[in-house]
N, C-alpha and C positions, 0 to 999 in steps of 0.2 A: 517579769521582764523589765527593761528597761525603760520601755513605754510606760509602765504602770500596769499595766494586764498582771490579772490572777487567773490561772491557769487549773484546773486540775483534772488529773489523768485516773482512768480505770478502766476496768476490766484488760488487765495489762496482759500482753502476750507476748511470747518467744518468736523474734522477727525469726523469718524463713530465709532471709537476705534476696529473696525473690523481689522486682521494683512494684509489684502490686500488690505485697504482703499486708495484711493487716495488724498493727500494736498495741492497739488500744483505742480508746474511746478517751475526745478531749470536751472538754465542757470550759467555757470561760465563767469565769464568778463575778466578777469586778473591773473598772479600769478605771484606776485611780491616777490622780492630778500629778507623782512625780511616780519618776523608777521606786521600783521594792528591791531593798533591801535584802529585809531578810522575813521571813517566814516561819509560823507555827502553829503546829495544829492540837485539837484535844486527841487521846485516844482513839475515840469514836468518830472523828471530822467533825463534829457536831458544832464545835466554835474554832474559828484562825483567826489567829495574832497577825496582821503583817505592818512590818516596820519600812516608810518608807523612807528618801533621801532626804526629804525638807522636816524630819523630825518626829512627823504624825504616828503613833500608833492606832490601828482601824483593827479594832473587833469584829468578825465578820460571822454571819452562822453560818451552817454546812453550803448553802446554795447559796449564797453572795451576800443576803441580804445585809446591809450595815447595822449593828445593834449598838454599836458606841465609837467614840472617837476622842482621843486624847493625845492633845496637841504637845507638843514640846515644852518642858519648863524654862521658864525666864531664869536665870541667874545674874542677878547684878554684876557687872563687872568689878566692881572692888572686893565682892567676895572672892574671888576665887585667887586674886593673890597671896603666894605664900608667906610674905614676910613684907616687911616696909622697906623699899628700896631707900638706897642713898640718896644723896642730898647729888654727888655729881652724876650718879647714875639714874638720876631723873633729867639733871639739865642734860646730858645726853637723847636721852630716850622724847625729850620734847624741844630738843634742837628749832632752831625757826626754818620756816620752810626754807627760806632766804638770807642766810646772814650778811651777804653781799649779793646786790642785783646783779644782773647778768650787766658788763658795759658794753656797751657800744660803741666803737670809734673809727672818728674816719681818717683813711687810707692819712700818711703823711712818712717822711724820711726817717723819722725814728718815732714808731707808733705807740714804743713802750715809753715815752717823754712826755705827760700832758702838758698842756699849759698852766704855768703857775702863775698864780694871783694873787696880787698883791692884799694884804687887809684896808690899803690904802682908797683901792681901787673900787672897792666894794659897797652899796650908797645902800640896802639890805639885805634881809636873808629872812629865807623863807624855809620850810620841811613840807615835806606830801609821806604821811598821810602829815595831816597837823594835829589829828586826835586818832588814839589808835584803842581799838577794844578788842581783847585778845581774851581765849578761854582756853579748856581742856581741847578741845576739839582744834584748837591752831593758836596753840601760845608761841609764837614768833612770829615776827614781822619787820620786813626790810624796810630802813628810810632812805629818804635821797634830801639832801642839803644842798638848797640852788642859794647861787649868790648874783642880786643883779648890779650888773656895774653900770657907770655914766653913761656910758655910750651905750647903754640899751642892751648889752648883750645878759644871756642869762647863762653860770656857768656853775657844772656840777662843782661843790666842793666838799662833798664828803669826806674824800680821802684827806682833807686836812680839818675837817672840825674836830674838835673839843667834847667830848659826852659825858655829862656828871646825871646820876641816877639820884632823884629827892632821897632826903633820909629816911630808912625805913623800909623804905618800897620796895613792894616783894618782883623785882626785875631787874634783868643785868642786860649791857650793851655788847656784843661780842664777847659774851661768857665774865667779865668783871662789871665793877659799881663804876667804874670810870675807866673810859677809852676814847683813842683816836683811829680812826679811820672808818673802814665799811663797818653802819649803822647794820644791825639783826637783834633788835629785841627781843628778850626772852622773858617770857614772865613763869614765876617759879612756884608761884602760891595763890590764892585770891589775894585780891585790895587795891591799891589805886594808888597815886601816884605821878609823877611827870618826869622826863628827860631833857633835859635843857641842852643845846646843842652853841657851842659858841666859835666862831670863828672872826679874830680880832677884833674890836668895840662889839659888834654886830652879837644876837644871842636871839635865840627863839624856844621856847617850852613847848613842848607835848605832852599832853595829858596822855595817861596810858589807866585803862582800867581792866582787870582780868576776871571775869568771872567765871563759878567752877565751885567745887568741894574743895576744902583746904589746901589740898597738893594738888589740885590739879589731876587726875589718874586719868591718865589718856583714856577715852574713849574705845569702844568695839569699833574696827576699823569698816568699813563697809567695799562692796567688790565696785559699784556703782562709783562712790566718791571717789575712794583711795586706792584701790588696789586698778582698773585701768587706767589712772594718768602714769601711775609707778610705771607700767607696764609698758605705756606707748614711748613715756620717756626713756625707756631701756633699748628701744628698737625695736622690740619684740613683735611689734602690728603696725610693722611696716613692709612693704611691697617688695624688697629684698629678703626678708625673714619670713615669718609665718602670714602675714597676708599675702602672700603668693596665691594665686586662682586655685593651686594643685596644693597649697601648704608645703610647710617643709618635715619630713620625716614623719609624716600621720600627724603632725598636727596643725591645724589651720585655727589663724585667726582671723576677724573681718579687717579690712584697712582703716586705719587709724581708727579703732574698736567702733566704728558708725552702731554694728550689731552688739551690744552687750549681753541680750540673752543667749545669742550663740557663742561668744566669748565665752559666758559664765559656764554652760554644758560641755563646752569642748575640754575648760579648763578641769572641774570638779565631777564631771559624769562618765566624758567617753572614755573606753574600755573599764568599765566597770570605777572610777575615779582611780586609776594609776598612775594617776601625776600628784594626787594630792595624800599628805597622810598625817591629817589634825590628830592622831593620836600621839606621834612622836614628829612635829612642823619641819625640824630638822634633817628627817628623812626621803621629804618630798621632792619629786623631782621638778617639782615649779622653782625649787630653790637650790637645789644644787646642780641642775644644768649652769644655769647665770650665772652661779657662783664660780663654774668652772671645778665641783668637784668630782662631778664623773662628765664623760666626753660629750662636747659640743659642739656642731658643727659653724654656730651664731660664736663662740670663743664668751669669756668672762663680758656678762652686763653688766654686774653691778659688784659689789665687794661686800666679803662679810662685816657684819656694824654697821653698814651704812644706812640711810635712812629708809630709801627702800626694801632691804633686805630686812628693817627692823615691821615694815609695815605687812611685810607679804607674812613674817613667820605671825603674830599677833593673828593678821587675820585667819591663823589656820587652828591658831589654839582657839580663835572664839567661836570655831563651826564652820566659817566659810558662808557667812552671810551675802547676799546677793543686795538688800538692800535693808536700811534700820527704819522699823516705826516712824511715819514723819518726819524720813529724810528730805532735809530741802535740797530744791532742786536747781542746778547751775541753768542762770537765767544770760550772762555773759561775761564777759571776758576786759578790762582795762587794762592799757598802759599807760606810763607817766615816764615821761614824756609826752603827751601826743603828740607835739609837733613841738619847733624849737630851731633857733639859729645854731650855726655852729660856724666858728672861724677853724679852717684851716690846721685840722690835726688835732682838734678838741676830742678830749674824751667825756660822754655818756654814759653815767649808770642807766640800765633802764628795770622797774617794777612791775611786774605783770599782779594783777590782781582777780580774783573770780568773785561774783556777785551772784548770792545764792536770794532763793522765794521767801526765805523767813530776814532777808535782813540780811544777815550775816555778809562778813569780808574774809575771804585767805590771800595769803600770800604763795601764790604757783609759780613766781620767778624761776624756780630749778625745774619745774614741771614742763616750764612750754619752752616752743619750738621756735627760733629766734629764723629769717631770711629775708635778704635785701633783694630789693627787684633793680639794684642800680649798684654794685660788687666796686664798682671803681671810684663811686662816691661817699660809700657807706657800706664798712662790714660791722658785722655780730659779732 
């Protein structure tokens, strides 16, 4: 069953279709930790195979007892690629979360106008992060270029800095070695390195160091880290869609995924996993509702290529993992700005950053969910 229950039936009989006929005789064997699968017996019942959902095969003899257990095999994730991808079909596939922060700007007569600033005007300059460490697991990362002037004020100017990449350095600014505008760091290989950002006299370096296997080979995605922010970010488990009390169309998610293990069963389990189909990802319907290739009543989430569409099919070729060995765990949540002036029609990048148990930094700018509690003083 789905519960995990091993069932087995005998002394079977020819129902009378009477409601107090008798069929057979049920005897339970077992009730193992996930649904089963699939099932098999010797000859004689004497020993069962059953295969459950989280991988295990459990040897059983005729009356339940356990006589062996064999867990799922580990496969590296670089083995099982079939060939060495490109050189741009990796900067694709490890995109930065953020190549441009989300901005922030308040209300003014022409919102699409920022303020422009002189080099004149400018007394330093400064970058957040100031030192960036990027790996396989999150090689890109949004910067923000503040400039402060005399008069005290502090004002984004990314959109006009300057970004030269050291020589050598396996990392590119908005997909080249040199650019201007929205900062997204990409790093493409291990090694280390700095981007020096210049705007008029003024210049500030960042170190950047990337560690990983030589290319970098994205990691096994996990349903915990990556596949629900995709997911919340999509609208998907929100209170007009599937976190509805009732769900929409048999399927329910929790409000903004508070329940992940119910998320994970709803997603990968209920009715038998008909939403998921790791043997061909593409044929799933977790991904072609969104996509909008067969009917939706939620209309297209996300588009094919895109980053989330790259993260949900990945995770369906690697099993559908719930969570990895010594996943660290999201301890909080930064923004940068935290606070800050602003004259009148000034525009804001802002970087959202997540702060995990082992250390680590991402970049979840595209990820979260941007609202002003004052519309007239400040929009997202």
């Amino acid at each position: 069953t789905d519960a995990g229950t091993v069932l087995r039936y005998s002394g079977l009989k020819a129902h009378t279709g009477e409601q107090s006929s008798a069929s057979g005789d049920e005897k339970k064997l077992a009730d193992l930790p996930d649904s089963v699968l699939c099932l098999s017996s010797s000859a004689d019942g004497a020993r069962i195979a059953v295969g459950s959902h989280d991988g295990t095969v459990r040897l059983l003899e005729g009356e339940g007892r356990l006589l062996a257990e064999l867990p799922p095999a580990i496969v590296p994730t670089n083995t099982v690629a079939a060939s060495r991808i490109s050189a741009d079909r990796r900067r694709r596939e490890m995109a930065p979360a953020s190549p441009a922060p989300t901005p922030a700007r308040t209300p003014s007569r022409s919102p699409h106008a920022p303020i422009r600033l002189k080099p004149s005007d400018v007394v330093s300059l400064s970058a957040e992060p100031e030192a960036l460490t990027l790996s396989a697991d999150s090689p890109g990362h949004g910067v923000i270029l503040t400039a402060r002037t005399a008069d005290g004020f502090e004002v984004d100017v990314t959109e006009a800095v300057r970004f030269r990449v050291s020589r050598d350095a396996p990392f590119t600014v908005g997909g080249t070695r040199s650019a201007t505008g929205p900062a997204g760091i990409t790093a493409e290989a291990a090694g280390s390195g700095a981007v020096t950002a210049s705007f008029g006299r003024h210049s500030v370096s960042i170190p950047v160091t990337a560690f990983g296997d030589r290319d970098l080979t994205p990691p096994t995605p996990s349903f915990i880290r990556d596949v629900l922010p995709v997911l919340n970010q999509a609208g998907c488990a929100a209170g007009s869609c599937h976190a509805k009390p009732e769900g929409q169309n048999g399927f329910k998610l929790s409000v903004f995924t508070h329940d992940p293990r119910s998320d994970y069963a709803e997603i990968v389990k209920d009715a038998r996993g008909r939403r998921v189909f790791p043997a061909a990802p593409d044929e799933s319907l977790i991904l072609l509702k969104p996509l909008g290739v067969v009917p939706h009543e939620g209309g297209q989430r996300f588009e094919r290529g895109s980053g989330t569409h790259r993260i949900l099919e990945r995770w369906l070729r690697a099993g559908m993992p719930y969570a990895l060995t010594n996943e660290p765990v999201l301890q909080r949540i930064a923004v940068f700005p935290r606070e800050r002036r602003y004259r009148k029609g000034a525009t804001q990048r802002l970087l959202v950053t997540a702060h995990y148990s082992d250390g680590s930094v991402r970049d979840v700018t595209r990820l979260a969910a941007f609202d002003s509690n004052d519309r007239e003083t400040a929009a997202v």
